[in-house]
N, C-alpha and C positions, 0 to 999 in steps of 0.2 A: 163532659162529652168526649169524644173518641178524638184522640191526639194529643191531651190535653198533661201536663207534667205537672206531677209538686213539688213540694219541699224535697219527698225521700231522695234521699240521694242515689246518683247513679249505681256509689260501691253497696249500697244496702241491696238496690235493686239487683246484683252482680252475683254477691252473696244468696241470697233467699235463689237466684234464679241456677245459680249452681249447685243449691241443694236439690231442685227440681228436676235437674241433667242427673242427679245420683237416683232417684224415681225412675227416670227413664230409662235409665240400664239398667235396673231392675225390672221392668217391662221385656226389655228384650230379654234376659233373661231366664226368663218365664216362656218367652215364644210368643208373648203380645209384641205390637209396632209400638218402638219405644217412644213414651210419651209417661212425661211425667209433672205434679201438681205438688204445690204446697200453702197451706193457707196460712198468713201471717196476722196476729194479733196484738199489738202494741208492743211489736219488737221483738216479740216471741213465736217460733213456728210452731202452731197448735194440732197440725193435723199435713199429712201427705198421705199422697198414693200415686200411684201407675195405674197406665192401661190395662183392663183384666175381662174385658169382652168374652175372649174364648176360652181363658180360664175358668171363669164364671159361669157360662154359658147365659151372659148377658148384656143385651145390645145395649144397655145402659150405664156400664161400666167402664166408663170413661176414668180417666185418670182424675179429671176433676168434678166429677160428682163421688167417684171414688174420697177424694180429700175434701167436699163439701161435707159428706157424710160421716164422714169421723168427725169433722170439725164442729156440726151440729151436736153429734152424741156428747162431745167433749164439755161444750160449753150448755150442753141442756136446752137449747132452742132453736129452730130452724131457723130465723135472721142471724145474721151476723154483720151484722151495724161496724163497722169502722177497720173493717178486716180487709185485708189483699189477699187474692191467688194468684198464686204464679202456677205459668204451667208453658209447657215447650214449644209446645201448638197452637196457634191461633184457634179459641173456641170454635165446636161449630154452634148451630141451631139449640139442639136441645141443650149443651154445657151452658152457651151464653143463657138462655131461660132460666135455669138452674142457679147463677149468677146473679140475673135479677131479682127472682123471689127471695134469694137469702139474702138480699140488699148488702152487697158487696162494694165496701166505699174505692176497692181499686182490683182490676185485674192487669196484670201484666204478662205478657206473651214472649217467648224468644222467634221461634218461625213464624212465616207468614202462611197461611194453605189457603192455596188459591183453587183449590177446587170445595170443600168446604166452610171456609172460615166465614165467621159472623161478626166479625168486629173489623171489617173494613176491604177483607179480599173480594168478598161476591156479595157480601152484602152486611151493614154495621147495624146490629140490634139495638145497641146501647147509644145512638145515637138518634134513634126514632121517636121521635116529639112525641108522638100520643102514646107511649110506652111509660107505666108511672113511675121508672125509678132507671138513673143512669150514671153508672156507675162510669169515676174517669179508667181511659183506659191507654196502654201504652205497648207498644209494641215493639217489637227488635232487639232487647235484650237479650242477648250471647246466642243469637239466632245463627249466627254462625256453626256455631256448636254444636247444637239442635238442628240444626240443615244437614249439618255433615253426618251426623248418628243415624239420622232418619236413612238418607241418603246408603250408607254402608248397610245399613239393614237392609232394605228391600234389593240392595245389587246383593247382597249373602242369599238370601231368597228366590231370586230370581237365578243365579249361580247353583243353588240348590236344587231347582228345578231343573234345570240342564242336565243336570250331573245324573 
């Protein structure tokens, strides 16, 4: 359920969640809102990606169905039994969904988004009893980080706009 901690340790969590901040500037990069994912598999990063919405020219390219979908291609099947994503942003609606069908043994988030998020800001998916699969999940990892990037980005944008 949603709050819930394991075994992984913090610095594993730190790790994996700093390779996901290197996703996210690659997002910005690009002209996407930096946000970035990585799916972890027994120790091993198997699949990342960033935000690519308007690159793409699709509202489903999220950073982490972005890195769902490699992660699937990679291992040859859409479950992915015992795997974690990490990713910057607290999922929203359709990622957490996305989450659940590939029965995702952990997600872990660094920000909070209190106007989208699905794992506990406006509302916890992964925590809804008649929902068949729940994955644990943890939040605040190097959210600072991911606040502040997010944060610089849209005041450069908004800055931009002015200008």
């Amino acid at each position: 359920m949603a709050g819930q901690r394991s075994a992984v340790t913090e610095s594993a969590d730190e790790r994996y969640m700093a390779l996901a901040l290197e996703q996210a500037q690659l997002a910005w990069e690009h002209g996407e809102v930096p946000v970035g994912a990585v799916v972890v598999c027994d120790g091993a990063v198997i699949a990342t990606g960033f935000n690519q919405p308007i690159g793409m020219h699709d509202p489903t390219a999220h950073a982490e169905i972005v890195a769902l979908r490699a992660a699937a291609a990679r291992v040859g099947n859409y479950r992915l039994p015992g795997c974690t994503l990490y990713v910057t942003l607290e999922p929203c609606v359709m990622c957490s969904g996305a989450m659940m069908h590939a029965r995702l043994a952990r997600v872990v988030y660094a920000a909070s988004d209190p106007k989208t998020g699905a794992c506990g800001s406006v509302l916890d998916l992964f925590a809804h009893g008649q929902l068949n699969h729940h994955a644990e999940v943890a939040g605040g990892v190097l959210a600072g980080a991911a606040s502040s990037m997010l944060k610089a980005f849209f005041a450069e944008r908004r800055a931009a706009a002015r200008a």
